[in-house]
N, C-alpha and C positions, 0 to 999 in steps of 0.2 A: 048578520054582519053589521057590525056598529060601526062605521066610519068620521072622524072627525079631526078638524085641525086645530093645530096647537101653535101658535106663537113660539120660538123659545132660540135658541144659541146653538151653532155648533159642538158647543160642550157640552150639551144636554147628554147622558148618557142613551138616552133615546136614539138621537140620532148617530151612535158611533157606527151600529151595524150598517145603516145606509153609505154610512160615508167611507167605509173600509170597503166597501162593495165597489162603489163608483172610482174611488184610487185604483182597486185592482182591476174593474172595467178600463179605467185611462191606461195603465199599464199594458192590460192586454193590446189595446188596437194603437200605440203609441211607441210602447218603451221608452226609450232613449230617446225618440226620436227630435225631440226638442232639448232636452238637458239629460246631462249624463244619471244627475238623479233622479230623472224620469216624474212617477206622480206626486209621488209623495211633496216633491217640490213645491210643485204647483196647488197640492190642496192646503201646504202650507204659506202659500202666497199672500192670503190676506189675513188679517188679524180678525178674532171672530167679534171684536169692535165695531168692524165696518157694517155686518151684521145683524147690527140693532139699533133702535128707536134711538133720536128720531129722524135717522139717516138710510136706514138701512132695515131689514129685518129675517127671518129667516122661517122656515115655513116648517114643519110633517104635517102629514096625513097621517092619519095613528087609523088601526082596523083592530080592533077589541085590541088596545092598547102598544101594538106592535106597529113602529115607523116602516111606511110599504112603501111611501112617495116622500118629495120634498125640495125643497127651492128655497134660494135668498135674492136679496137684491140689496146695494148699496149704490150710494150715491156718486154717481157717474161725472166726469169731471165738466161736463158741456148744464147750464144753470138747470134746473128743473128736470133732469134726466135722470133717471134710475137704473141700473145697469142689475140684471139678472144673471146671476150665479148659481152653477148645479143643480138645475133643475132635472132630478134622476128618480123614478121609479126601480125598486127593489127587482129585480131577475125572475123571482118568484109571485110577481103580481104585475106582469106586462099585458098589453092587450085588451085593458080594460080601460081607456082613456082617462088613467091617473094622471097621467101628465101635463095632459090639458087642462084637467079641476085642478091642478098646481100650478099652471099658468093664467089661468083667471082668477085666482084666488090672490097670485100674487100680482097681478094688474091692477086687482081692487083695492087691495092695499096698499100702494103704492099708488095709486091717485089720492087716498086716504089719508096719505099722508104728504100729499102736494106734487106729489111730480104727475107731469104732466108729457111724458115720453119716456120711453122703454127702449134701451139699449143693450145687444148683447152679443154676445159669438159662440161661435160654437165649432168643434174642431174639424177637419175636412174628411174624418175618416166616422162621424156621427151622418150617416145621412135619414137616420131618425129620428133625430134631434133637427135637419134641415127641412123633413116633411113637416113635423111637429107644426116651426115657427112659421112655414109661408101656408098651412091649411088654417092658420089660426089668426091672418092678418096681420102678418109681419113682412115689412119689406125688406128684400136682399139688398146690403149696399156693397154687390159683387157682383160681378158678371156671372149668371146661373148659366150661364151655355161654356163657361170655360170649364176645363178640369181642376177639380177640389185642389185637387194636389198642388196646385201652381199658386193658387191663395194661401191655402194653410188655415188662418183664421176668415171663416167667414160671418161678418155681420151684419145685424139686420136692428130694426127698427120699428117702431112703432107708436101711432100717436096715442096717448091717454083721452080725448076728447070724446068723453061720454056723454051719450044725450041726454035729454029731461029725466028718462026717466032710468037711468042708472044711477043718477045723484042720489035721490032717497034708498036705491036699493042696497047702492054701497056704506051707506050713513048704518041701514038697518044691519050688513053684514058685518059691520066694524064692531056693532055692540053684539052681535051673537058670537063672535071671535074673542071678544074682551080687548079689542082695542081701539075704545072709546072712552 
């Protein structure tokens, strides 16, 4: 098993299968329920501009060449915050804490590239996506004892302040990534 990440754009043809996946995932536990157009709306929300250097970026995990994970992040409207988008492991490779190396991967980079806070949401009917971000040092800015359903979006935060010695690690991970 060869595993590795790749830098690269929404358009990547790499990443369509992931992201037809994760549309028809929102679909399933959503529908309509926010816009009549349902997913397709919302993964056409942002421009895959937002997505890239040096504001932004976008992630896969490639496993002997096939996209299994994957996450972005763009620049968040509060100064120094980086706001995390789609961060979704493939159906056929759950269970194996992709998610999590897709969320420290993209924390690294994202300090890497200056921000210095992590902001994101996630929908109220993902409560594996809500394990995911508070097992992983992410604070809720929602009442966790209310019902999901009566927030809708729940988000959460997180600071960038790494210590001594994640400086040099992430410097070293930026050039094993190619983006250095």
């Amino acid at each position: 098993m060869s595993d590795r990440f790749i830098y690269t754009t929404p358009l990547d043809p790499l990443a369509k299968p992931l992201i037809d996946e994760l549309t028809f995932e929102y679909d399933s536990r959503y529908g309509s329920f926010y816009d009549a157009e349902g997913a397709t709306k919302e993964m056409n929300r942002y421009a895959p501009e937002v997505f890239a250097p040096p504001h932004g970026n976008f992630l896969l995990l490639l496993r002997n060449g096939e996209a299994i994970a994957g996450g972005a992040f763009m620049r968040h409207e509060d100064e120094g915050t980086a706001e995390l988008k789609r961060v979704w492991t493939h159906s056929d490779h759950r269970r194996q804490g992709l998610a999590r190396k897709i969320l420290i991967e993209l924390e690294e980079q994202a300090a890497r590239q200056g921000y210095t806070r992590i902001y994101l949401t996630t929908g109220f009917r993902q409560p594996e996506a809500v394990a995911l971000y508070l097992t992983n040092g992410y604070s809720a800015l929602f009442d966790t004892t209310a019902d999901p359903e009566t927030i809708r979006k729940l988000p959460f935060e997180k600071s960038l302040a790494f210590d001594a010695y994640a400086a040099p690690r992430a410097i070293v991970a930026a050039t094993l990534h190619g983006a250095a």
